[in-house]
C-alpha positions as CSV (number, residue, x, y, z in Angstrom):
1,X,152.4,176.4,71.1
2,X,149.7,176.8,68.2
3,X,150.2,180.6,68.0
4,X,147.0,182.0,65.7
5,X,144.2,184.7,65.7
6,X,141.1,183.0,65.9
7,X,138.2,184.6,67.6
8,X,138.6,182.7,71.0
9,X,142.1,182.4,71.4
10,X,143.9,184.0,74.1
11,X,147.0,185.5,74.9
12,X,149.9,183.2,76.2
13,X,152.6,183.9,78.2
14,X,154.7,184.3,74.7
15,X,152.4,187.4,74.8
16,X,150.8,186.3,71.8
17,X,147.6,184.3,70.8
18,X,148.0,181.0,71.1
19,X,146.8,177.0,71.7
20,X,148.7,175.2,74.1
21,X,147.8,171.7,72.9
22,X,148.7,168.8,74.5
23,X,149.5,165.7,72.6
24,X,150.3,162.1,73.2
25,X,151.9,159.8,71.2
26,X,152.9,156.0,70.6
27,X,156.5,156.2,69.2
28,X,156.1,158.6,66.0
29,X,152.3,157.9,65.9
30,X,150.2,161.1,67.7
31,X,146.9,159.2,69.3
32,X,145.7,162.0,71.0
33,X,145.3,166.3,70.3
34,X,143.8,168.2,72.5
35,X,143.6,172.0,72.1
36,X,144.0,174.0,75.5
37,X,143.7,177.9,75.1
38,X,145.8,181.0,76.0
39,X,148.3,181.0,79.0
40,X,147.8,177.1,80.1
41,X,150.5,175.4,82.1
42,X,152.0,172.5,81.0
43,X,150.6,171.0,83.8
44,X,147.3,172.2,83.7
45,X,144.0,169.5,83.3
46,X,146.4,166.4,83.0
47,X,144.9,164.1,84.6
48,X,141.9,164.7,82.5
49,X,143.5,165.1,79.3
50,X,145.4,161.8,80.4
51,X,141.9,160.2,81.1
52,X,140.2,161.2,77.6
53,X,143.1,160.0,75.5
54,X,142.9,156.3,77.8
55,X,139.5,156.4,77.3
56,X,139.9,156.7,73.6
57,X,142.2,154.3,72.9
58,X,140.4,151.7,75.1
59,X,137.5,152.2,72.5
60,X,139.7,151.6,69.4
61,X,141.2,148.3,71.2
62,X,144.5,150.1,72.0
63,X,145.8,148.7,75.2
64,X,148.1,151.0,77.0
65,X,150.6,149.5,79.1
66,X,153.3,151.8,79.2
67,X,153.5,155.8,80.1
68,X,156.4,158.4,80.2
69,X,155.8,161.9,80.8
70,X,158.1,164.9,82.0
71,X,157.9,166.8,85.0
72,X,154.1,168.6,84.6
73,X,152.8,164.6,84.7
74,X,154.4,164.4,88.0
75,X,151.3,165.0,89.9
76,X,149.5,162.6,92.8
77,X,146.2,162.5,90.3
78,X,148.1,161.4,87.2
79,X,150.1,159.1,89.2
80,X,147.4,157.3,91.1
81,X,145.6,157.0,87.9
82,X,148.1,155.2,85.9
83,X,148.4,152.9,89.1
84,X,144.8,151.9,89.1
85,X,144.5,151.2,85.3
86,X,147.7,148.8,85.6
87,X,150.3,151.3,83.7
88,X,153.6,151.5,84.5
89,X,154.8,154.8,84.7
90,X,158.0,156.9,84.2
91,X,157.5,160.4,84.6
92,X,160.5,162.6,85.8
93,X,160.4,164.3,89.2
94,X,160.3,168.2,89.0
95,X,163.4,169.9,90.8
96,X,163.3,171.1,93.8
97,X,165.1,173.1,96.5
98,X,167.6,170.7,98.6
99,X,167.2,167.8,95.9
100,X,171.0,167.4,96.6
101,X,170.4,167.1,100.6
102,X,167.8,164.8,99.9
103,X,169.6,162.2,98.0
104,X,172.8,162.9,99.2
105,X,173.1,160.6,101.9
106,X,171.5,157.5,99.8
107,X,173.9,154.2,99.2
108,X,174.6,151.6,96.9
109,X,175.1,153.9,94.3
110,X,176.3,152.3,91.4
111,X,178.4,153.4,87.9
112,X,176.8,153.5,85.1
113,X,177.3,154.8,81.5
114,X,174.5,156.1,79.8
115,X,174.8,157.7,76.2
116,X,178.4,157.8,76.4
117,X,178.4,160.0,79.6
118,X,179.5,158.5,83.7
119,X,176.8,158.4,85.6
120,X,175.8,156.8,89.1
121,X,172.4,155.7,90.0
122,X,170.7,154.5,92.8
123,X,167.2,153.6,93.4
124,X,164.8,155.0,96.7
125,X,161.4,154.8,97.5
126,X,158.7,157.7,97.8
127,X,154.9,158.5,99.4
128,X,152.8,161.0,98.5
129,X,151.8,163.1,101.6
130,X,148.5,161.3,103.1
131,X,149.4,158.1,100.9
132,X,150.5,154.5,102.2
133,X,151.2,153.7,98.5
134,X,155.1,153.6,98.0
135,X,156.4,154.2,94.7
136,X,160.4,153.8,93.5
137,X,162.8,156.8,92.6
138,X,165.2,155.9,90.2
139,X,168.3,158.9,91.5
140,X,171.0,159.9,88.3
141,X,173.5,161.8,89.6
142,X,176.6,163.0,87.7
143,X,179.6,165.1,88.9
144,X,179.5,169.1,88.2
145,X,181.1,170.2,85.3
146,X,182.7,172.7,87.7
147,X,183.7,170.4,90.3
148,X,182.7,172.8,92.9
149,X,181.3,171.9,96.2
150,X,177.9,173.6,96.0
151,X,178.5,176.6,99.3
152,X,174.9,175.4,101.0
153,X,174.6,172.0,100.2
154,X,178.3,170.7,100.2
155,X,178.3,168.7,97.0
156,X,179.3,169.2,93.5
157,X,176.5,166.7,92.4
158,X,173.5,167.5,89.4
159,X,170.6,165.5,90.7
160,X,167.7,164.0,88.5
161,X,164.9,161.7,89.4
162,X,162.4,159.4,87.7
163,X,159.1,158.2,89.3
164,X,157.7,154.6,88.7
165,X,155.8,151.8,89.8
166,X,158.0,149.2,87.9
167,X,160.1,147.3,90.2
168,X,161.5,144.8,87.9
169,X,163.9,147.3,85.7
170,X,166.9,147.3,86.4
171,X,168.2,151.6,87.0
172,X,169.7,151.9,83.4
173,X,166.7,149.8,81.9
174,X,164.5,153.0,83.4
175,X,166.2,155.6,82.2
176,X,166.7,154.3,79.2
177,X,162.7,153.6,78.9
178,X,162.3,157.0,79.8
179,X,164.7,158.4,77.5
180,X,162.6,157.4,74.7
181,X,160.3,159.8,75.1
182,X,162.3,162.0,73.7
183,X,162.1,160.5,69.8
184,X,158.4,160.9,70.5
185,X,159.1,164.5,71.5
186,X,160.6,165.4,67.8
187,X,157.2,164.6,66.7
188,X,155.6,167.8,67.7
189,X,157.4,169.3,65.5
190,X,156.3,166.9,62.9
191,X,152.8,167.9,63.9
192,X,152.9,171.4,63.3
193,X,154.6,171.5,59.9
194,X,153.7,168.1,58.1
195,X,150.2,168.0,60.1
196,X,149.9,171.4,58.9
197,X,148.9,172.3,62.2
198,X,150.2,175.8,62.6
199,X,147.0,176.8,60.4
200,X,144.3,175.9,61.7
201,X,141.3,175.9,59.3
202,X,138.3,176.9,61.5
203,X,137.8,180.3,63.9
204,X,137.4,179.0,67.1
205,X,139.0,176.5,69.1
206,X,136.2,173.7,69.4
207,X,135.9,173.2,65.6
208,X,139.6,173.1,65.3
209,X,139.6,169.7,67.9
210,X,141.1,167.0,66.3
């Protein structure tokens, strides 16, 4: 959140006024800025912000080949569109009600330790409503710190999912892929302060596009 007083900005839903940018980045590297304005979910435009930055780094000679994204990329558009262009994806489900019931009843599971923590994963398959295309879940699941059967569902389970069209990985191999995003996360941070991007040199939004 790029919180300023420019002329155009508008409030966000930190009640201030703000740019909800959305970036993308190679490893440390940022490739892509774009500057959204007031209160914008995370979700908002991605596909098309998505798009732009492809379509940029297709005209520098960056091939893509790889995407992870977190649960506002988890959208039919952004997922259909990484499928057409040959990307595989990660991009982690967003919770919902009765996750538990859903993957509950899967089998095979298998034990796993993933940054020093038991876990036990499993792997499913998913279609979008309409869609023949079938894409693979990769299922975490790790016991409750409580230990207490949940009083609806019957399970003392914590439930996360990641979406993807790669087939060959093994369960660990994805999470772990996706885990990386979160090195490339620390990098907002980077941008704000050493990109100086928390001041903003120009007084409305389209001159301060990057």
């Amino acid at each position: 959140m790029i919180e300023n007083e420019k002329q155009d900005a508008r409030f966000s839903y930190k009640k201030t006024k703000a740019y909800p940018p959305g970036f993308a980045f190679i490893g440390r590297i940022g490739v892509h800025l774009e500057n959204r304005n007031g209160n914008t979910p995370a979700g908002y435009g991605q596909k098309e912000t998505i798009g732009r930055c492809l379509v940029n780094l297709n005209k520098e000679g960056i091939p893509v080949s790889a995407f992870r994204g977190d649960s506002a990329s988890y959208q039919k558009e952004v997922i259909e569109l990484m499928d057409r262009q040959g990307i595989k994806f990660y991009i982690r489900m967003q919770d919902f009600k009765g996750i538990g019931e859903t993957f509950a009843g899967l089998k095979d599971w298998q034990a796993v330790r993933i940054n020093e923590q038991k876990k036990e994963v499993c792997s499913t398959s998913y279609s979008f409503k309409g869609s023949d295309k079938t894409y693979r879940v990769v299922v975490t699941r790790t016991l409750k710190i409580s230990n207490q059967l949940d009083a609806f569902e019957g399970r003392a389970y914590h439930y996360q999912t990641i979406i993807t069209n790669d087939n060959d990985k093994s369960e660990q191999e994805v999470i772990g892929c996706y885990n990386q995003r979160g090195d490339s996360q620390k990098s907002n941070c980077y941008k704000l302060n050493d990109f100086n991007l928390s001041h903003l040199p120009f007084m409305d939004m389209d001159t301060n596009t990057v």
